[in-house]
C-alpha positions as a Python dict, from the first residue, in 0.01 Angstrom:
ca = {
    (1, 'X'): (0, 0, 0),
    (2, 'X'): (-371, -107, -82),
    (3, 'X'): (-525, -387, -5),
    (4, 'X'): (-837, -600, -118),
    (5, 'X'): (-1040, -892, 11),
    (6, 'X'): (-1103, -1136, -298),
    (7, 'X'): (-1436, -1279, -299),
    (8, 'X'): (-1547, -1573, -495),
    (9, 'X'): (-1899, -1621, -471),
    (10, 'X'): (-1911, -1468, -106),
    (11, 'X'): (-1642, -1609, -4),
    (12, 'X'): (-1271, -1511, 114),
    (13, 'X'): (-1049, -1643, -126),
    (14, 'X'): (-716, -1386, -100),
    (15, 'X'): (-613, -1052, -76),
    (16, 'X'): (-484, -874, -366),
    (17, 'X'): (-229, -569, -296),
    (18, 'X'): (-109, -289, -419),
    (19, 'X'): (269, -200, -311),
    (20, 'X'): (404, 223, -326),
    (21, 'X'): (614, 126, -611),
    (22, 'X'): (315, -16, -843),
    (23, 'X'): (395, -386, -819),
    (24, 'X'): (126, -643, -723),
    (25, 'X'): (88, -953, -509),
    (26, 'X'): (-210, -1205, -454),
    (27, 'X'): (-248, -1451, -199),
    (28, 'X'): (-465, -1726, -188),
    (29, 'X'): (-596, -1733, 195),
    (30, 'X'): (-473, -2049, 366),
    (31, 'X'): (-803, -2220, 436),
    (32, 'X'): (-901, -2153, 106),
    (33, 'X'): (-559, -2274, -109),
    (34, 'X'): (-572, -2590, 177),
    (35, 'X'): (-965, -2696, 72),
    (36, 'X'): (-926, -2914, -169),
    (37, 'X'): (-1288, -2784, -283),
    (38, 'X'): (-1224, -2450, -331),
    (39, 'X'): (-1133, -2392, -667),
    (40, 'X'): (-894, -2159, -849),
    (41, 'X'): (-991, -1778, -875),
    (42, 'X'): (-880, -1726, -1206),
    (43, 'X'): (-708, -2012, -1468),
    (44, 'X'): (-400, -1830, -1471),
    (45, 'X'): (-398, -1804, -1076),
    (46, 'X'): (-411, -2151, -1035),
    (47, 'X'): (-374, -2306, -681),
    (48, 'X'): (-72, -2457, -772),
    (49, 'X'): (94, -2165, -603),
    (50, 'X'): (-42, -1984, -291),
    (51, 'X'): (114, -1635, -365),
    (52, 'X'): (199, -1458, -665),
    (53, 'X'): (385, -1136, -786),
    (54, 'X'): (338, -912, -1094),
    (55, 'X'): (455, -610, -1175),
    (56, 'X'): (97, -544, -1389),
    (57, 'X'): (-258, -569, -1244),
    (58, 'X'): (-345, -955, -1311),
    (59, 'X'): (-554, -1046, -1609),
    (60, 'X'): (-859, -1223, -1390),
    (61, 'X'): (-875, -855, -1274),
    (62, 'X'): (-800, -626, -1510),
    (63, 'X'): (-1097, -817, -1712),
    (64, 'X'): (-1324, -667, -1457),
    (65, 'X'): (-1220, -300, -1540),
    (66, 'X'): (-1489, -76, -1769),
    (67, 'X'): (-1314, 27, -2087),
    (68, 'X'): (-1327, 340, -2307),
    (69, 'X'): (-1631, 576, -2247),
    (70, 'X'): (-1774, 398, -1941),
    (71, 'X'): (-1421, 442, -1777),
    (72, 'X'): (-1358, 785, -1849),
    (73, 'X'): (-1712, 857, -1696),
    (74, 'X'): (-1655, 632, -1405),
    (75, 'X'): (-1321, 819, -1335),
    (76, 'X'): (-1433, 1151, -1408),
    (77, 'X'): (-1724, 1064, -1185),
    (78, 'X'): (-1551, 941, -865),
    (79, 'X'): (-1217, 1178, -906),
    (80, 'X'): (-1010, 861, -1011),
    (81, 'X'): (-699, 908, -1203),
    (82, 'X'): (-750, 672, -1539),
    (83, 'X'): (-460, 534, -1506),
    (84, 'X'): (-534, 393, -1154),
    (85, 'X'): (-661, 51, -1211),
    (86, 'X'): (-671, -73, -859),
    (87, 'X'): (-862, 231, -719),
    (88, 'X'): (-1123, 187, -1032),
    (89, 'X'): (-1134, -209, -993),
    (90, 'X'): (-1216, -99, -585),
    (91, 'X'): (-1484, 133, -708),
    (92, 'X'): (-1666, -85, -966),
    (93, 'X'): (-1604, -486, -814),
    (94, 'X'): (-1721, -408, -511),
    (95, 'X'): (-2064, -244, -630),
    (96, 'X'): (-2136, -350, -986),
    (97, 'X'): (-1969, -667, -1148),
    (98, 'X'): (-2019, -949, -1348),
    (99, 'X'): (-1921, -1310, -1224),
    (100, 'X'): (-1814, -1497, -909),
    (101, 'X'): (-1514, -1231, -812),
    (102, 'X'): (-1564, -949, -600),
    (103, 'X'): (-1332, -705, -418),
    (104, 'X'): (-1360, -599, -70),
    (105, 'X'): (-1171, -253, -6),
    (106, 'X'): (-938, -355, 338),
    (107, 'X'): (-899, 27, 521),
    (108, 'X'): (-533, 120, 513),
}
């Protein structure tokens, strides 16, 4: 299993896993889904739910991936398979995106 901090604009929002079999779950961190404030990390993560399962990398994050040439480099680059999406969203969110989310690796 891997694991990942979400981060909207600094601050904890979830964690985001990675299970042996592929499958994903996030979780909305209690303070966060309780705070009436704190808004939604993605539209199609809304906070009507707390946790949610997916057998696919989520949208919101998949979005953050580099695509075609910039991937293949990235990969190549950092011995990434390119079909590991969570290992190259762990590279790139956490040092180079776009946007209130960021990823925060959590050590295994």
């Amino acid at each position: 299993m891997r694991q990942a901090i979400i981060q909207y604009k600094g601050d904890a929002a979830g964690i985001l896993c990675q299970y042996d079999d592929g499958s994903f779950r996030f979780r909305y961190d209690d303070a966060w889904f309780q705070h009436p404030q704190k808004p939604a990390v993605s539209l199609t993560l809304p906070k009507s739910q707390q946790q949610y399962d997916s057998q696919h990398l989520f949208a919101c994050f998949h979005n953050m991936l580099p695509e075609g040439d910039n991937r293949e480099v990235l990969c190549r680059r950092f011995r990434i398979d390119l079909d590991d999406d969570f290992g190259l969203l762990l590279l790139v969110s956490e040092n180079d995106s776009i946007g209130a989310l960021r990823l925060k690796r959590i050590p295994s």
